[in-house]
N, C-alpha and C positions, 0 to 999 in steps of 0.2 A: 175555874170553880163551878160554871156551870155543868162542865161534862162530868165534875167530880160528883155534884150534887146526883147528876143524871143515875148514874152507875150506883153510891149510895143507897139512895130508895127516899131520903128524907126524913131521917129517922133520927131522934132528937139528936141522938149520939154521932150523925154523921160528921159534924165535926164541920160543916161545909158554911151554914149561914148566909147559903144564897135560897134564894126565894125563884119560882119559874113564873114564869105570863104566857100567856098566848100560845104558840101550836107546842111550847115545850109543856106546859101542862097536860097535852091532849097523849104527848109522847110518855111522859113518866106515868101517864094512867096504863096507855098500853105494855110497857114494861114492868108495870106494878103486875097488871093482871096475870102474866106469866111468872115474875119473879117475887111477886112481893112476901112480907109476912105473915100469915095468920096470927091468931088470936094472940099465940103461945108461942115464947120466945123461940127462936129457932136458928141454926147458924146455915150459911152458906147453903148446900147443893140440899138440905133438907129442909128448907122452907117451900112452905106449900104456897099455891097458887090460888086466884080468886076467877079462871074463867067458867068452871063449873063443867055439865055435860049437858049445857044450851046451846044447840045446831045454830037458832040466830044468830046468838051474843058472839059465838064463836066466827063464826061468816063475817059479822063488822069488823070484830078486830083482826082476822085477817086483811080486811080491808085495809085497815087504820094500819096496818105494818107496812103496808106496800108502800101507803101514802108519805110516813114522814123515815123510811131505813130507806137504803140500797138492795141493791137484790141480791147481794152475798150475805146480810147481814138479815134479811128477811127467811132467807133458806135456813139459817143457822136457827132464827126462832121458830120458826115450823117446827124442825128436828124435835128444840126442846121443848115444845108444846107435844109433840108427840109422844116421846119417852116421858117428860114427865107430868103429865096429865091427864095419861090415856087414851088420847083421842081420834086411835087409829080406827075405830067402829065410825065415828062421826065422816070418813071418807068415804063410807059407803054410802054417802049422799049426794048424787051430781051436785047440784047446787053448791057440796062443799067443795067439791075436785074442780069447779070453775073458779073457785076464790084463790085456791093456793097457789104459789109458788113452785112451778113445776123442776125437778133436777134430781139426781141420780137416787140420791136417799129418797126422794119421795116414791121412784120409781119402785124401788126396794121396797118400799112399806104397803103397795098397793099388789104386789106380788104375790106376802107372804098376805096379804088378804084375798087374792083372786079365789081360793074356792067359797067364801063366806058374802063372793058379791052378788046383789039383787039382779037380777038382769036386767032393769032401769040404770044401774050404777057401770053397766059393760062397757058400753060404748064410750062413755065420759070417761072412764079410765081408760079405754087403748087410745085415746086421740090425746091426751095428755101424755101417755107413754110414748107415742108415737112422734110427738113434738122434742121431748128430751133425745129419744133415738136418731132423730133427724138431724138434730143442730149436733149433735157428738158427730153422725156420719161428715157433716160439714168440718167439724172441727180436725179428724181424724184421718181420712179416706186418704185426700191426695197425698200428703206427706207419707201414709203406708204403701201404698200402691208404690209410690216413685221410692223409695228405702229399698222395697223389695223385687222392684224390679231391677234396678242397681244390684242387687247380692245374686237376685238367677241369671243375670249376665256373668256378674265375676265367678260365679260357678261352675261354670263349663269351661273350664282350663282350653287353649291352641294354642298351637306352637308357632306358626307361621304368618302371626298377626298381620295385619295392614298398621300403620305406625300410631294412630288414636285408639287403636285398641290394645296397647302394649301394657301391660300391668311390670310398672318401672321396679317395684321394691321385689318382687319376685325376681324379677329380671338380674337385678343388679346380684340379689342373694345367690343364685345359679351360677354367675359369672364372678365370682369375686377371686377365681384361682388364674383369672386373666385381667388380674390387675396391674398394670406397666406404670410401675413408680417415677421413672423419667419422666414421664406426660402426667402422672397422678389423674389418670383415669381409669375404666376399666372398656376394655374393648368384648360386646358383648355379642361371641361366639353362636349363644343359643338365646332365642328370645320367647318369651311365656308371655301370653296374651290370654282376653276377657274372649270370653265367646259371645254370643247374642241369642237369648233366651229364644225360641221358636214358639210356635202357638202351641206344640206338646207337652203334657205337662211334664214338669224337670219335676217338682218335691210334690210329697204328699202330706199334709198335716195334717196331726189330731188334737183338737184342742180338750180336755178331759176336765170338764167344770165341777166341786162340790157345788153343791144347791142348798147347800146348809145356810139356817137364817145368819149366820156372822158375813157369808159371805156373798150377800145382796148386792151391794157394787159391782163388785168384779164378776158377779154373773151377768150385769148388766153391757159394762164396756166387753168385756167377754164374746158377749153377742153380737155386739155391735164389729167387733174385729173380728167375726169369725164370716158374718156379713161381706166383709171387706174384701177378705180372702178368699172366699167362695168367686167373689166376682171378674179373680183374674186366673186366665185361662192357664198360665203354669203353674198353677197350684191345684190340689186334689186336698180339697180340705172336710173335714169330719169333723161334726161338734157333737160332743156326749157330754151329758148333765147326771148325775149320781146324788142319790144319799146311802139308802141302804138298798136301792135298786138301781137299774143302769137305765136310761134312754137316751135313745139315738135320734137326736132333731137335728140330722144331717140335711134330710129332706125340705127344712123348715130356712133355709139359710136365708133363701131369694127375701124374705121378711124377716128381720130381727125380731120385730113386735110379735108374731107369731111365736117367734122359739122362745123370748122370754114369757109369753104368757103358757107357754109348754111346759117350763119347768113347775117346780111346788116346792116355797122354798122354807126349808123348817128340816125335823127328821134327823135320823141319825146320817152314819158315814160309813163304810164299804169302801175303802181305795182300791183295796185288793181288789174285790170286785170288779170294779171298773177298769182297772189296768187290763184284769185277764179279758175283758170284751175288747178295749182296745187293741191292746196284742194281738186278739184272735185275726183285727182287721187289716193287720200290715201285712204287704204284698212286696214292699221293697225297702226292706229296711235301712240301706246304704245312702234312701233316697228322701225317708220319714225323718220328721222333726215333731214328737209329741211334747205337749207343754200342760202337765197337771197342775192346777190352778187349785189350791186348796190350802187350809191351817193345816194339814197334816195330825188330825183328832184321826185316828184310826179305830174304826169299831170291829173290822173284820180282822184278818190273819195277817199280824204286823211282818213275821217273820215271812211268807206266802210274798207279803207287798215285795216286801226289799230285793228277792229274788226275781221277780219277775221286773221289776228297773235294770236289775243284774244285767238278766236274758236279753232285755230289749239293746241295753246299750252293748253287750256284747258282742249284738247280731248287726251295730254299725247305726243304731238309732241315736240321732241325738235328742237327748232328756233334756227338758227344762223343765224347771220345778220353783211355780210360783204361789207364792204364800199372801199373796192378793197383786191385784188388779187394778188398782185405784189410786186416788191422789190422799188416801187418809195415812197413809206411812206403814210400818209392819204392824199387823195387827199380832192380838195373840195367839199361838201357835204349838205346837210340841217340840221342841227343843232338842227331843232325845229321837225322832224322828228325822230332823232337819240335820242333824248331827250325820246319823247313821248312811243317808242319802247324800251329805258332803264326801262320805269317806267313799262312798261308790263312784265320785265322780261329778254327781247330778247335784250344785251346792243349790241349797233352797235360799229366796230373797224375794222381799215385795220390788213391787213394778208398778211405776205409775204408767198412765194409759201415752203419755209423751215419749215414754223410755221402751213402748214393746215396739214400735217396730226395728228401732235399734237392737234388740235383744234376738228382735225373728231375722234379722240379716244377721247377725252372726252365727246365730244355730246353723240357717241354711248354708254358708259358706263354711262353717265346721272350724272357726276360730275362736279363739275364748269370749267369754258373754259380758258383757259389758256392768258386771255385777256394783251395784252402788255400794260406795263405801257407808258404812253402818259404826263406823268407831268417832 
């Protein structure tokens, strides 16, 4: 009864009849002040809030969230302080960017504010950015690195393996016309073995990010995997950031926090555009694995786009085509795009950041993509 009260708000109607003491009173203030009623009656997601656009009042009670939520359930109230109260001016205050709860949305909201920030407010923003960047690359890196070094091994087919490098299912699939039913074995004639990735690069990848404000997250872990990538010596990787212009923070990789303060994120869309920059950069198509990171909102020459995915994969490019990046599920998207692009081969599908280097070891070995089931 008491969590029910809690979530109610205490309003005569709740229905609850429990009464709070002590820190839970200090808690249902702090969830009044974000969620409560005004004057005038109001239901659910349209009731307004009592924190105002007081830089203090706002600082304590971020305090006061830290103090008595978790910190999955503090992030969640940032978010909704920030959509629905306005409060995203109010970050361009250090003082306020040392209160908050730092993680990938808030990263996202200090983004689409980087050109609006003071230069008092710069630095407090990259060292908060730079901290979410950080513990991602902890969370993310080894597990990517060893996935994909595993797929640039098994990518270099030999025939004459040593016996722990034999790739058995290949093996067997090759040999099944010397199968001796009397023994119910197969005696294998010819054997297909892993090669062992050398310090040259084997693939090239482009990663091709919209920069549109929907797609804040996934430009963020975006970075941070492109980061990752840059960092091992068989890979030749490219990051382009688009909205209705193209840039190249290729250059920008050795720092993530750099390229994500590169981007601008807001603006229309251009895919075609950026496709035909990418395109122009591939040298070995047999050997690239581009992966367009976008809802697929088309502002430039839809028919233009379709054809050039066409060309790419025709020329031996394998396409991936990701409709985000993130742990928040499919966002919303074009349908009639993500359609058109399944029929070409390249099916479009969100990717949380757990599932892409699973998704890049199969591009790179050129086997079907590890596409989640959505039904």
């Amino acid at each position: 009864m008491r969590r029910w009260r809690l979530v109610l708000g205490g309003d005569a109607a709740d229905g609850t009849g429990c009464g709070l003491a002590g820190q839970d009173v200090a808690m249902d203030g702090a969830l009044t002040a974000l969620y409560g009623k005004g004057d005038k009656p109001q239901s659910g997601r349209d009731r307004s809030a009592g924190l105002g656009a007081s830089a203090p009042s706002v600082a304590r009670w971020l305090g006061d969230i830290r103090t008595y939520f978790p910190s999955s359930v503090v992030q969640v109230m940032q978010r909704d302080a920030i959509d629905r109260l306005g409060l995203s001016t109010l970050l361009l205050e250090p003082e306020m960017l040392a209160a908050v709860e730092a993680d990938v949305h808030l990263v996202g909201t200090l983004l689409s504010l980087n050109k609006a920030m003071p230069d008092t407010t710069k630095e407090t923003a990259r060292a908060v950015v730079r901290k979410v960047v950080e513990d991602l690359e902890k969370r993310l890196a080894t597990r990517t690195r060893a996935t994909l070094t595993g797929a640039l091994d098994r990518s270099a087919r030999i025939t004459r393996p040593r016996h722990h490098d034999i790739d058995w299912n290949r093996t067997i699939a090759a040999n099944l016309q010397h199968y001796l039913p009397e023994y119910r074995t197969i005696v294998p004639e010819r054997l297909i073995g892993y090669g062992r990735a050398s310090q040259s690069v084997k693939k090239e990848v482009v990663l091709c990010i919209d920069q549109s404000g929907s797609m804040a997250a996934s430009v963020v872990y975006a970075s941070v995997f492109g980061a990752v990538l840059a960092s091992m010596r068989s890979l030749a990787t490219r990051l382009v950031v688009f909205d209705t212009a193209v840039v190249d923070l290729t250059d920008q990789l050795d720092d993530p926090v750099d390229v994500l303060f590169g981007t601008q994120l807001g603006g229309g869309t251009d895919i075609n555009r950026a496709l035909a920059y990418c395109q122009s950069q591939i040298t070995r198509p047999a050997d690239t694995v581009v992966v367009l990171i976008s809802d697929l909102y088309e502002g430039g020459i839809r028919d233009e786009m379709l054809k050039r995915v066409a060309a790419m994969k025709a020329s031996g490019v394998q396409f991936v085509t990701l409709l985000a990046l993130s742990d928040e599920g499919a966002p919303a998207y074009d349908r009639e795009h993500a359609a058109a692009l399944a029929a070409l081969g390249a099916p479009a599908f969100a990717c949380t950041p757990d599932l892409f280097p699973e998704v890049m070891a199969a591009a790179i070995e050129k086997r079907p993509l590890p596409i989640p089931d959505t039904a």
